[in-house]
N, C-alpha and C positions, 0 to 999 in steps of 0.2 A: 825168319825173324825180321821184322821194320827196322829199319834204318836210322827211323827218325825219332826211336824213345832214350829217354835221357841216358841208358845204360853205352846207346853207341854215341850221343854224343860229350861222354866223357872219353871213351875209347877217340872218340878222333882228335881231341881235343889234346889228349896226352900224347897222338903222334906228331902234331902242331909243336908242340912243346918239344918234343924228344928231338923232333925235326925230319920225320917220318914223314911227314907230311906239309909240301910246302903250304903257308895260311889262305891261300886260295884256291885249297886244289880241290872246290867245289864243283863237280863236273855239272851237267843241265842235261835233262832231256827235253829235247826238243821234236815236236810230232807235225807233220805233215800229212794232209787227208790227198787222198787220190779220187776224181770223181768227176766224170763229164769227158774221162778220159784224158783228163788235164792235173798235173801237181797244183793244188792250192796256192801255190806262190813260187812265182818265176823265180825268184834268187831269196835266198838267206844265208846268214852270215853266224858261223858257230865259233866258237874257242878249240885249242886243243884240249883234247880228252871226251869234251860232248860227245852225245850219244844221239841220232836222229832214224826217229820211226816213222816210217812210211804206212800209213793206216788204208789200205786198200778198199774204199766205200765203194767202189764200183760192183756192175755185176759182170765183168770179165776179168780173166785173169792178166797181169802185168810179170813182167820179167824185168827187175829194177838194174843196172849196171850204175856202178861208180866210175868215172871216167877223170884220171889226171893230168899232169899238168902236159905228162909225157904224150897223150891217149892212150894209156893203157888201162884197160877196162879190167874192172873187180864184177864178177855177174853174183848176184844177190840171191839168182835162184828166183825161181817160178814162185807167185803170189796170188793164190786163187783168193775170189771176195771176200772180207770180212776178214785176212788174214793180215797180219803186222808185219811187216820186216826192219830192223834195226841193225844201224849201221854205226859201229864208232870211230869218231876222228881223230887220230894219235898225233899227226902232222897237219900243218900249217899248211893250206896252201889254196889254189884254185882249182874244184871240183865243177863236175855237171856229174849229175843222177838221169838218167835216160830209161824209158822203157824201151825192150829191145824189141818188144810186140806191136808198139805202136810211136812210130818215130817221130811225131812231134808233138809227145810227153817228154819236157825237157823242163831244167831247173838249173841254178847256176849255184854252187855251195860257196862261200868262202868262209878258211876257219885259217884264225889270227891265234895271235901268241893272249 
């Protein structure tokens, strides 16, 4: 079912209300191509909650790692061509996305309140 016909948004709309839902708690997807062996863009900057898709345009495969503030690495799992991987941000804070297949495929996340 879509998200985005009137039926859900009076359903979100009454959780706004009820207080189910704080009035901003619009998350965004936000997409990132892979290609040239290279992230599309050296840093971006998301919210909590965002959701950020890695679109793999390449013809080799990537093995994407989330790396924070600590270094400690969240591995994404193998991304053969044409395949998507999605990653959500619950927390605030200072990321890098790394391929672990070719190491200088790097990108800098930062996700704010």
């Amino acid at each position: 079912m879509r998200r985005n016909t009137p039926i859900w948004r009076m359903i979100r709309a009454a959780c706004v209300v009820c207080g189910l839902l704080p009035v901003n708690a619009q998350a965004a997807d936000v997409d990132v191509d892979q290609q040239g062996i290279r992230f599309s863009q050296p840093e971006i900057t998301l919210k909590v909650g965002d959701t950020l898709h890695f679109h793999n345009h390449d013809d080799v495969t990537h093995n994407i790692m989330i790396i924070d503030a600590d270094d400690d690495a969240e591995d994404q799992g193998m991304q053969k061509p044409g395949q998507v991987i999605s990653k959500q941000f619950t927390e605030a804070g200072t990321f890098e996305a790394r391929c672990a297949i070719h190491p200088k495929m790097k990108m800098t996340i930062t996700v704010g309140k």
